[in-house]
Each structure stands twice: as structure tokens, then as C-alpha cells.
C-alpha positions as semicolon CSV with decimal commas, in nm:
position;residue;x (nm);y (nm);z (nm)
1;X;6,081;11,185;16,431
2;X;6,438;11,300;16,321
3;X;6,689;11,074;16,195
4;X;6,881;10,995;16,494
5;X;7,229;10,971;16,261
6;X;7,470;10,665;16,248
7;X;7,675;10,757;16,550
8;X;7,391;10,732;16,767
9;X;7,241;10,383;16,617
10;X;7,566;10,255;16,664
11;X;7,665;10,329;16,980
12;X;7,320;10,181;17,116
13;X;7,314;9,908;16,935
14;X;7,378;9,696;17,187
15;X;7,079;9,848;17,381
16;X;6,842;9,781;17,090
17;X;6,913;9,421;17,059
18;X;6,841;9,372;17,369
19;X;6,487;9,561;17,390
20;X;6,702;9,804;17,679
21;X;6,572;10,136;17,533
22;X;6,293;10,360;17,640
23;X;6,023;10,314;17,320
24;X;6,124;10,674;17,162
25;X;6,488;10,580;17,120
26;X;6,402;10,244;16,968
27;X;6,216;10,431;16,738
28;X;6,462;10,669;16,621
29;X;6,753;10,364;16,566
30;X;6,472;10,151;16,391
31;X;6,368;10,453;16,142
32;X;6,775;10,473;16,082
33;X;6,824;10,166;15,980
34;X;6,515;10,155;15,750
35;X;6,717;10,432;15,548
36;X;7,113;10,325;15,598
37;X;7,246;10,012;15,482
38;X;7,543;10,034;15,692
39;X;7,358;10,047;16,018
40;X;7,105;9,814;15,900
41;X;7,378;9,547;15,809
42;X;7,574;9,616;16,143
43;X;7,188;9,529;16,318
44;X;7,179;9,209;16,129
45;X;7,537;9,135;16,221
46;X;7,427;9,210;16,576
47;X;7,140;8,957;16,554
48;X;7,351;8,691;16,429
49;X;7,664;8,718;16,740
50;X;7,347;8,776;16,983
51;X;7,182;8,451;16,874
52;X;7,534;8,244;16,848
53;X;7,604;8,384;17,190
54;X;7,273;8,227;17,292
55;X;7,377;7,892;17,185
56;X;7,673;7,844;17,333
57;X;7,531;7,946;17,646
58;X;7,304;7,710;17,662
59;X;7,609;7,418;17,545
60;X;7,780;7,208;17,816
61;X;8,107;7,064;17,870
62;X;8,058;6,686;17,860
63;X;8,065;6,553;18,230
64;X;8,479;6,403;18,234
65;X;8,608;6,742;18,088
66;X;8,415;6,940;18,356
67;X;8,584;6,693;18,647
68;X;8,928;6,735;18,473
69;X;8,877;7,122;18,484
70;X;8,777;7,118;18,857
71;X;9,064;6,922;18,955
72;X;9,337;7,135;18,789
73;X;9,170;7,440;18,944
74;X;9,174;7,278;19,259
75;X;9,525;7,175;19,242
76;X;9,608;7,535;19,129
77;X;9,426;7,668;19,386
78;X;9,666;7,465;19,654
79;X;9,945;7,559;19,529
80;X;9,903;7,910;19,551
């Protein structure tokens, strides 16, 4: 393998995280980062939003501030 260089770990980051590339690709972004700090620390920094994105996913609204936001949006909706 060849070090794929930071502009390509980078721009598919995204695709890492989320297990989207084929299993050569992976490769070449994990061997990166196992040799460049900056890449490496902009993969940890990926874990961390991925997993806080996670979270508040899964959070709900608490049931009277869901009923308030249907009925403005409702209202809104009329009146347009």
C-alpha cells in the first residue's frame, strides 16, 4: 500500500466513519492516520460528533413541548 496523502483521508472521512468504503480504501485512510497526527486527531474528532450525533438522536422532546410544537405548526400551516 501507498500512503493515500491527507487530502484524500480527509475528504473521505466521512465515508470511513461510517464503514461506507470498499476494504482497499479503508485501508489506505487507516495506514494514514497511523503515520499523521493531524488526520488521526481529525478521525478522533470525527468519532466524538458521530457518537454525540447518536445521542441526540435517540433523545425526545418531553410529551407537552411536542403538542405545543404541533399546534403552532398547525396554526402556521392555516394561515398560509
Amino acid at each position: 500500500m501507498s500512503d493515500c496523502g491527507c487530502e484524500k483521508a480527509k475528504a473521505e472521512l466521512e465515508e470511513y466513519l461510517h464503514n461506507e468504503l470498499c476494504r482497499e480504501d479503508a485501508a489506505d485512510i487507516r495506514e494514514h492516520m497511523a503515520n499523521c497526527r493531524d488526520c488521526a486527531g481529525e478521525h478522533r474528532v470525527g468519532i466524538v460528533l458521530t457518537e454525540a450525533v447518536k445521542r441526540a438522536c435517540a433523545d425526545t422532546a418531553p410529551e407537552e413541548l411536542r403538542a405545543q410544537v404541533l399546534t403552532r405548526l398547525r396554526a402556521i400551516q392555516t394561515s398560509h
